[in-house]
C-alpha positions, 0 to 999 in steps of 0.5 A: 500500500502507497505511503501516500494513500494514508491521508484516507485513513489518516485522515481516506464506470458501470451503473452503481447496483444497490439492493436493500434489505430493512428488518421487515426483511429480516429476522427479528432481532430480540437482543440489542447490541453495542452496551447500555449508554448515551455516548457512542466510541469508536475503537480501531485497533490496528496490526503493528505495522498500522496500515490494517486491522479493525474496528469496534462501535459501542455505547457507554454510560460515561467518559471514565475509567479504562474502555472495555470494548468486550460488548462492541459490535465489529463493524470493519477496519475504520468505517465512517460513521454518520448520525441522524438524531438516533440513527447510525449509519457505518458507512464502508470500510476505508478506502473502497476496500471490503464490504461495501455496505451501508448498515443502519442501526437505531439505538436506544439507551440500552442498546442498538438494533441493526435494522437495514443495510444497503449493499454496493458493488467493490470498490465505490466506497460509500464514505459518509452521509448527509440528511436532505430530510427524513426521506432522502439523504445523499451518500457519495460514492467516492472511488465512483464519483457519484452521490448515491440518493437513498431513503435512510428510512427503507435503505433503498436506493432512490436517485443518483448524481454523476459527477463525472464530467466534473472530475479532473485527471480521471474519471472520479472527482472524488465527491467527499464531505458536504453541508446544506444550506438554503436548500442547497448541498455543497459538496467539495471535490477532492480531484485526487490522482493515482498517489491518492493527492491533488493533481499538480496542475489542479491545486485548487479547491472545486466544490459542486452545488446540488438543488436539494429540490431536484437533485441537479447540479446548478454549477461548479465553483472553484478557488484557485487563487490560493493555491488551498487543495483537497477541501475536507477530508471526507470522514471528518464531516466537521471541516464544513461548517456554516457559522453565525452568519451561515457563511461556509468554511472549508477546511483544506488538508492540502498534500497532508505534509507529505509534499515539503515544498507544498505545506499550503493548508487552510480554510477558504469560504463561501458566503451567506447568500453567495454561490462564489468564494470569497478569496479576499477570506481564504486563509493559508495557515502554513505560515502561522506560527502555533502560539506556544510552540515554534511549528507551523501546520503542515496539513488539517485532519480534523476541525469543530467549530464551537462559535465566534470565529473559533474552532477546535483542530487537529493540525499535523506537524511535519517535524513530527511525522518520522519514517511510517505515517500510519504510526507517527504521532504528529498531529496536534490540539490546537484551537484556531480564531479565523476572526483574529487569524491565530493558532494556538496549543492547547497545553496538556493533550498529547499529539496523537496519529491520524487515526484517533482524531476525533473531537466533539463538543458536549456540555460546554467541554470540548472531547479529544480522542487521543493515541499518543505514545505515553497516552491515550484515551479521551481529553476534555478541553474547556474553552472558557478555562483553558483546563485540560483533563484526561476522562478515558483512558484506553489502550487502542485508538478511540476513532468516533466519539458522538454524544446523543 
């Protein structure tokens, strides 16, 4: 496997044939599985050399403790997983490989039920979904480059969208993260050659607009002017978001510090009301010193927006990364003002691997997952106080962490 190809874990022609099956089709299930609980983990453990191995979901009551991953459900090797209010939706396994299914489960407090699954030819990679409304939600395709329109309520397949005369280079354009807004799906493509990055004549950040009502493609908008590529890493759903004022940000990872004469990573925008970028707004933040350190952001792995103009992140550090990407432990906790174009450390969370960078944000405190050499687990961040605290500990990497 290309050491390039890890930013889809570090991180990620034919008519699609899709069948269904929900639990009217199915047996009964009697016993709920994945543990008691109002807190959804994702573990990946992963073989010595990092490159494979599998993962775990479950349910647990609490942040505390060591994690017990006896009572997860296998769900493969580092699936995405989407969540629509009590719905799980585990998407594919990493990089179009193995089961190409879409499982869904409902849970409840006391457990989940697996209630439908969608299945896929090889090789589409389904990698996240978007709810539209309680009937339709869009799924990329990314190896395909289509988005696949399904009803999540009966796990069918419903419509379609070929994006390929959008791709770049190839025939897929790499469909990956995207955020409705004003009836409108925005949808960045990551237009990725055969070393799995941007090609070197198209770094730049091209994002699709879909008519929520029609499933049309309205236009094609690009940011060239930076020089900002690969806009979201499809697994992270948090890096496009919408704030206060409903203008997009876009978190770009750039060539995921593999490339160091190309570094170039940051956040480009789309404003409210507009359907063009606003390059005046474009940010490269690798040329920003990191508050407390004397490293700059070679790439972004993850982002949360928690308001003002402030987001929690993952950046990765070059002087970090070693000689194997799968098992460095090079990308840091940082918190990031687009206001005042700042990055700051957050003192006392470990720098981790690109695996187990998860953070999510639950009653005013701000959760890391964290695999760090002489640490791992969960850290609790508060942005008020500045207080860092270690909640969880576990000796695999924790992948997902969701609060319902």
């Amino acid at each position: 496997m290309s050491k390039i190809k890890f930013w889809l874990i570090a991180a990620i022609s034919g008519t699609m044939l899709m069948t269904s099956c929900d639990k009217n089709h199915e047996e009964p299930q009697n016993t709920l599985l994945g543990g008691e609980g109002r807190i959804l983990v994702q573990t990946t453990v992963k073989n010595p050399n990092g490159e494979s191995g599998a993962s775990y979901m479950q349910q647990i009551p609490e942040l505390s403790g060591n994690l017990d991953i006896s009572k997860a459900i296998q769900t493969g090797f580092y699936n995405s997983i989407s969540i629509v209010e009590n719905e799980i939706f585990v998407m594919a396994e990493y990089g179009g490989q193995g089961s190409q299914s879409i499982s869904k489960y409902i849970r409840t407090p006391k457990g989940m039920e697996k209630v439908g699954e969608l299945h896929g030819i090889p090789e589409s990679w389904p990698i996240n979904l978007t709810s539209v409304s309680a009937q339709k939600a869009y799924v990329p395709l990314y190896s395909l480059g289509r988005v696949l329109v399904i009803n999540p309520q009966t796990m069918t397949q419903i419509g379609e969208i070929d994006l390929k005369e959008y791709a770049h280079g190839d025939a897929s354009s790499e469909p990956a993260s995207g955020i409705i807004r004003d009836g409108y799906y925005y949808l960045p493509l990551n237009q990725i050659g055969a070393d799995w990055l941007p090609y070197e004549n198209h770094r730049q950040s091209d994002v699709v607009i879909i008519d929520t009502k029609t499933d049309k493609v309205v236009k094609v908008i690009s940011e060239a002017k930076s020089g900002l590529c690969f806009p979201t890493r499809p697994m992270a759903q948090g890096m496009i978001f919408a704030n206060e004022q409903k203008d997009i940000y876009i978190a770009c990872c750039g060539l995921f510090g593999f490339n160091p004469n190309y570094l170039k990573n940051g956040f480009i925008c789309i404003p409210a009301g507009k359907q063009e970028f606003d390059t005046a707004r474009s940010w490269d933040i690798s040329n920003t010193t990191i508050q407390g350190t004397n490293y700059k952001p070679a790439s972004v792995y993850n982002t949360l927006y928690l308001g003002n103009g402030k987001l929690a992140a993952y950046v990765n550090i070059i002087e970090l990364s070693g000689d194997n990407p799968y098992t460095a432990r090079n990308n840091m906790a940082v918190i990031i003002d687009l206001n005042a174009k700042t990055i700051k450390r957050i003192e006392g969370i470990p720098e981790t691997d690109g695996f187990s960078a998860s953070i999510e944000q639950y009653n005013g405190d701000v959760y890391f997952s964290v695999y760090g050499v002489a640490k791992s687990g969960i850290f609790a961040y508060n942005p008020a106080t500045e207080n860092v605290r270690q909640v969880m500990t576990s000796k695999n990497g924790i992948t997902f962490i969701h609060f319902f």
